[in-house]
C-alpha positions in Angstrom: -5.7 -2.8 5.1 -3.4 -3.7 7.9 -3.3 -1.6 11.4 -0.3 0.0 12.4 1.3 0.5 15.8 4.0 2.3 17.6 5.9 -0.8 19.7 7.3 1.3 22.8 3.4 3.1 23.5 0.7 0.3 22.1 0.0 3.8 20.5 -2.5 2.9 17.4 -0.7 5.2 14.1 -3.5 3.5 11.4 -6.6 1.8 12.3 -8.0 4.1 14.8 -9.3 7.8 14.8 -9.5 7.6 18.7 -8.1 9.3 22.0 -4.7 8.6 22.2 -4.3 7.6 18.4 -1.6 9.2 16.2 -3.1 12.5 14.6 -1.0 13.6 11.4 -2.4 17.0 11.8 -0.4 17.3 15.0 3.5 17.5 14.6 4.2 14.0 16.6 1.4 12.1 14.8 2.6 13.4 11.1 5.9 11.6 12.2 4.6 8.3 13.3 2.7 8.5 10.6 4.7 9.4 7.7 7.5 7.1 6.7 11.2 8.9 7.5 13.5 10.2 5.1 17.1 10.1 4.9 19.2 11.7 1.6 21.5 9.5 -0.3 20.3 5.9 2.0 18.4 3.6 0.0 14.6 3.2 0.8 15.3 -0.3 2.3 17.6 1.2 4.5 15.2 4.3 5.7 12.9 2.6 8.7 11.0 3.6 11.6 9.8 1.8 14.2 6.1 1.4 13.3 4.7 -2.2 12.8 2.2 -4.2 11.5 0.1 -6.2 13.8 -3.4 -7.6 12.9 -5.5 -7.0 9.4 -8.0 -3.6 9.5 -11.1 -5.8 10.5 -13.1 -2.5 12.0 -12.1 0.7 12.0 -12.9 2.4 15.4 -14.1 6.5 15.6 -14.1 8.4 18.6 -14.8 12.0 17.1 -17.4 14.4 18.5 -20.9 13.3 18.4 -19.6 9.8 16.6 -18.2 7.8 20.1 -17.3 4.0 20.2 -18.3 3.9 16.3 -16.7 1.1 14.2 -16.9 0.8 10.8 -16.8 -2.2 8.5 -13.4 -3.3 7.0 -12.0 -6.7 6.4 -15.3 -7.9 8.9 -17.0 -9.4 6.0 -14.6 -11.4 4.5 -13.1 -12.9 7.6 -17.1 -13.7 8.8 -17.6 -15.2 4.9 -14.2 -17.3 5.8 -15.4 -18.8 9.2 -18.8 -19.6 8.1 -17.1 -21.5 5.1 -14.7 -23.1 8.3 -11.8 -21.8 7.5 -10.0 -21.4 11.1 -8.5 -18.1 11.5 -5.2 -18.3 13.3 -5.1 -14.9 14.8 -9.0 -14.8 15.8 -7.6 -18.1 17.4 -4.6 -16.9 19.5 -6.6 -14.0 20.3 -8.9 -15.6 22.1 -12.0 -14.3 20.3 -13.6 -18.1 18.8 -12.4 -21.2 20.4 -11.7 -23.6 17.8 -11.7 -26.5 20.2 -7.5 -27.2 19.7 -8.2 -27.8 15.8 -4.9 -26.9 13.7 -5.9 -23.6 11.8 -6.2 -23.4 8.2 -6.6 -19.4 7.7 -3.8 -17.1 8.2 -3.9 -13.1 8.0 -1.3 -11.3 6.4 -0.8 -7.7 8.2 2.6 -5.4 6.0 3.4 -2.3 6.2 1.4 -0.9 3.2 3.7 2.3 3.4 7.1 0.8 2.4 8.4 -0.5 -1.3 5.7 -3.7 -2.0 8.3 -6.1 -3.3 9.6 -5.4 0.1 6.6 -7.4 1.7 7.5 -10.8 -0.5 9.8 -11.8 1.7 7.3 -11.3 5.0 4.7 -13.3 2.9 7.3 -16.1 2.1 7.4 -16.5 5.6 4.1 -16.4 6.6 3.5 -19.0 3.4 6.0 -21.5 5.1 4.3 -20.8 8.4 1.2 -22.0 7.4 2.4 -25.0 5.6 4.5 -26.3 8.8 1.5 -26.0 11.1 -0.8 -28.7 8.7 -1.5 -31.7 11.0 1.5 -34.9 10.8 0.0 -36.9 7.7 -0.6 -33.9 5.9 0.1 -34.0 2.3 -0.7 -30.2 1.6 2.3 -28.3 0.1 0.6 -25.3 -1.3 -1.7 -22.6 -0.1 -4.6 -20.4 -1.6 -4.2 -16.6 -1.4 -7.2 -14.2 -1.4 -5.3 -10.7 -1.6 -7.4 -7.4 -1.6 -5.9 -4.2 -3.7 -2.6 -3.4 -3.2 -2.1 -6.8 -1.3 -2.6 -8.4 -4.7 -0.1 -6.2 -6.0 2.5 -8.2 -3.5 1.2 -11.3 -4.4 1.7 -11.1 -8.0 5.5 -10.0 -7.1 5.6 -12.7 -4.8 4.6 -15.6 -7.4 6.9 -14.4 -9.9 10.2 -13.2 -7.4 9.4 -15.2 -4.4 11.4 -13.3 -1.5 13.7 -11.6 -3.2 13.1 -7.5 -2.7 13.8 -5.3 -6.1 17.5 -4.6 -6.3 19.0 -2.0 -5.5 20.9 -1.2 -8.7 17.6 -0.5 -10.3 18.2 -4.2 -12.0 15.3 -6.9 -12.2 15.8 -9.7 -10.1 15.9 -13.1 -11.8 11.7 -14.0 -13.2 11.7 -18.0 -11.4 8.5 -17.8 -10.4 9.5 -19.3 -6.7 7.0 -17.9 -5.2 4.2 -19.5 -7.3 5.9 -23.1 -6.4 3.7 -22.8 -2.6 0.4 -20.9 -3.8 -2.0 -23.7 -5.8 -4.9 -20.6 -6.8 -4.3 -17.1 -6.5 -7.4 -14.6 -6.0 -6.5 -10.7 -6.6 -9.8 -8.8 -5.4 -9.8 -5.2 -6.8 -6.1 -5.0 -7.5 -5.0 -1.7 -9.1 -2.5 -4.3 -11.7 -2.4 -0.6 -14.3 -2.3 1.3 -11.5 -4.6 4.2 -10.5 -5.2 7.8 -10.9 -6.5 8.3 -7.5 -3.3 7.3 -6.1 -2.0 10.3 -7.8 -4.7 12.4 -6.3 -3.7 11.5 -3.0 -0.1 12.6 -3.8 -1.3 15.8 -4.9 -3.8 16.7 -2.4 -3.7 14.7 0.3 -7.0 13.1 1.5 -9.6 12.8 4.3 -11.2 9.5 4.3 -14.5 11.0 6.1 -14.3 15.0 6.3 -15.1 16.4 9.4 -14.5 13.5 11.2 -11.3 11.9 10.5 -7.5 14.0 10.3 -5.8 15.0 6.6 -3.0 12.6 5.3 -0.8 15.7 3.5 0.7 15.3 0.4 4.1 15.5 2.4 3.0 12.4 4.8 1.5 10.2 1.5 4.4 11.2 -0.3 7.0 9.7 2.1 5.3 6.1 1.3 7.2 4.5 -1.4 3.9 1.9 -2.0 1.6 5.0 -3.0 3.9 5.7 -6.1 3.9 1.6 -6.5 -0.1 2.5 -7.6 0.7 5.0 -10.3 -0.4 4.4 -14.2 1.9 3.3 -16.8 2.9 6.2 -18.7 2.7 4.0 -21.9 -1.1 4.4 -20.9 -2.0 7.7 -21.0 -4.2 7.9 -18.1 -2.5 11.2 -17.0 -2.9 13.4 -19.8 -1.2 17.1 -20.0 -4.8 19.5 -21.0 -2.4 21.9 -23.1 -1.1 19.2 -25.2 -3.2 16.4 -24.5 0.1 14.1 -24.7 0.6 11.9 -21.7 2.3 13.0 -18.8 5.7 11.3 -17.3 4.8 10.5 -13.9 8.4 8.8 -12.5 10.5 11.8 -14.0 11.0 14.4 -10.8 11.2 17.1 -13.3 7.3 16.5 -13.6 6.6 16.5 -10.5 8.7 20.1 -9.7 7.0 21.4 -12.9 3.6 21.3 -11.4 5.1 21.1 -7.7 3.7 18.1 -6.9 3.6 16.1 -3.5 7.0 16.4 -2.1 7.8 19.0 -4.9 5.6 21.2 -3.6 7.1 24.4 -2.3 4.1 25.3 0.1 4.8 22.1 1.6 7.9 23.1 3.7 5.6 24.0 7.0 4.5 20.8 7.3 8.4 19.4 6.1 9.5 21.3 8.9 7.3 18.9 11.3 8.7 15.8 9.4 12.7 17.1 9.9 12.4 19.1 12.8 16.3 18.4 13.2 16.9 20.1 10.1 17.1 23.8 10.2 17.2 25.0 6.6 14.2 25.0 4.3 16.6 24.6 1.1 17.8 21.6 3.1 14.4 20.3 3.6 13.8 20.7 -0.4 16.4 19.0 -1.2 15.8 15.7 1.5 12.0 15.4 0.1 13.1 15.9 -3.5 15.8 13.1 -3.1 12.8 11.1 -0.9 10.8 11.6 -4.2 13.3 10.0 -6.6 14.0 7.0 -5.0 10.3 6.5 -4.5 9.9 7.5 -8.6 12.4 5.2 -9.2 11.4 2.2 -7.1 8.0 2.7 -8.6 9.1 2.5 -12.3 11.6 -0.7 -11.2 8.5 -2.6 -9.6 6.5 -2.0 -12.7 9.4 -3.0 -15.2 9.1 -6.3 -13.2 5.4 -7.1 -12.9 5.6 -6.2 -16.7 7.5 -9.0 -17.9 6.1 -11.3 -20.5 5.9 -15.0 -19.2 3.3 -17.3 -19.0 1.9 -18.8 -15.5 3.4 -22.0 -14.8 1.6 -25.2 -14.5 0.0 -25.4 -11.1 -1.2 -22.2 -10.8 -4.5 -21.0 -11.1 -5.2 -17.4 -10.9 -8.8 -15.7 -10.5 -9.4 -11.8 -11.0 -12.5 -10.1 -9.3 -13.3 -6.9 -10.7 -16.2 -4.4 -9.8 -18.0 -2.4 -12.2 -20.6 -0.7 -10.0 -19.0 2.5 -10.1 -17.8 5.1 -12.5 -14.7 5.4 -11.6 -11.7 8.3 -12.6 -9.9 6.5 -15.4 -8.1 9.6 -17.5 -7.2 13.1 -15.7 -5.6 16.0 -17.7 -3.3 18.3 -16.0 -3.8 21.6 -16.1 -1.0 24.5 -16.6 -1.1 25.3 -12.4 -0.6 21.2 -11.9 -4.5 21.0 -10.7 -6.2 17.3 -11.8 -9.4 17.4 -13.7 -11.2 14.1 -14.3 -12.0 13.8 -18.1 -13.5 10.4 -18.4 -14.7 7.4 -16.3 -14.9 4.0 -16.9 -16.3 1.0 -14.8 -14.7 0.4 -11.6 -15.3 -0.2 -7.9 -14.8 3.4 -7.1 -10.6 3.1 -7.2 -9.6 0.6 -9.8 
């Protein structure tokens, strides 16, 4: 949801399958792509130098027959917020609608929807404080409303309960104050994957092309480098991921599960593409044993991020919260796993297509 760009070129990495864009099916474009990794540093630690800049509004194709193409994204919702007069600050600074020198009162949130979620609190903080500090002198606003989409609901539901404090490090849970919800007066989670999703599983498996034939593969070993896809996983506790033999469910933050079936980064027919993603690193044992450290900590910051979205407590008084959930679509709710680690759908339930 939020385009991604290489500081030192303009070069777009996500938002943009045109000339000049990072390709992940070409050595340089898997590694602007694909988050780094580093053994034995803490996620937190691991960065590149990719960064956020504006939310996905359009996304623009320049492939074969389909040139200067742009397709939908967060269009809609940002036209649907100016005709209700909300003033959008970076539609504003941008140039793009002249709001005649009237404070704004709408305010975009771009992350980097690759890293660790709870990470992001802490940019949203700030952005929350910006937003309060720019109200006109006489303003008695102290709160704001959030409308968060997917896996941007996901940080805001960290943020109301942890503010900006990130997960620690120890695998501990940070202290449940619920600082965050002290600035947000309603809270509105569109299509947020709160029990997680089998298709982010999927994508760790197999990879995925958003449009085939016309946009590049995202490999299992680029997905698998983000810590936030793991973040999307089901609970265990409910049995979404299903083993076919036994019909038990199926650990999904154990490594051991994910060599078993050689998973994502567990994958040993993965190392070709590993060897674009470490080109300094000569040995394909050594390679293994990078991506299957990389997959841990991911595994583990997953299951720590769930322990604390999972704890019981009440909203506190001032907050209201408002769920929007599609049922359109049948959607992939259970998947069994077969003996060669292959995904089968066995049941669907109402969805928008994801959650």
């Amino acid at each position: 949801g939020t385009k991604l760009e290489s500081p030192e070129t303009h070069r777009p990495v996500w938002g943009s399958f045109t000339y000049g864009a990072a390709d992940p099916d070409t050595a340089e474009g898997a590694r602007l792509v694909a988050q780094p990794k580093e053994k034995g540093d803490p996620l937190s630690a691991i960065r590149d130098d990719v960064v956020p800049t504006t939310v996905l509004d359009t996304l623009s194709l320049d492939v074969g027959l389909l040139r200067g193409v742009e397709l939908g994204a967060y269009v809609d919702i940002l036209m649907t917020l100016a005709a209700g007069d909300y003033r959008d600050e970076a539609l504003g600074e941008s140039g793009a609608i002249d709001y005649g020198g009237l404070h704004y009162t709408c305010f975009q949130f771009p992350y980097d929807w690759r890293r660790d979620i709870s990470e992001q609190a802490a940019a949203l903080h700030d952005l929350v404080l910006t937003a309060l500090a720019s109200q006109p002198e006489g303003s008695t606003r102290h709160k704001v409303d959030i409308v968060a989409h997917s896996m941007g609901g996901m940080v805001l539901r960290y943020y109301l309960r942890y503010g900006p404090t990130p997960l620690p490090e120890d695998g501990s849970l940070p202290e449940l104050d619920w600082e965050g919800a002290r600035f947000v007066e309603e809270a509105i989670l569109v299509g947020t994957p709160s029990a997680g999703s089998v298709l982010s599983l999927e994508q760790l498996v197999e990879g995925v092309n958003f449009a085939s034939l016309i946009t590049p593969t995202y490999g299992p070993s680029i997905l698998g480098s983000m810590p936030a896809i793991y973040q999307l996983l089901p609970r265990t506790r409910h049995a979404r991921v299903i083993d076919e033999a036994t019909g038990e469910a199926v650990d999904l933050f154990d490594t051991a599960t994910w060599e078993r079936f050689g998973w994502g980064l567990a994958d040993p027919d993965e190392d070709g593409r590993l060897r674009d993603l470490l080109p300094g690193v000569e040995s394909a044992e050594e390679r293994r044993t990078i991506a299957l450290d990389h997959l841990a900590k991911c595994l583990a910051k997953a299951e720590q991020l769930q322990r604390a979205l999972d704890v019981p407590s009440a909203l506190p008084e001032g907050l209201g919260m408002c769920l929007v959930a599609g049922d359109a679509h049948p959607t992939p709710d259970v998947v069994a796993v077969r003996g060669d680690g292959s995904l089968r759908v066995v049941s669907k339930a109402p969805g928008d297509d994801t959650v």
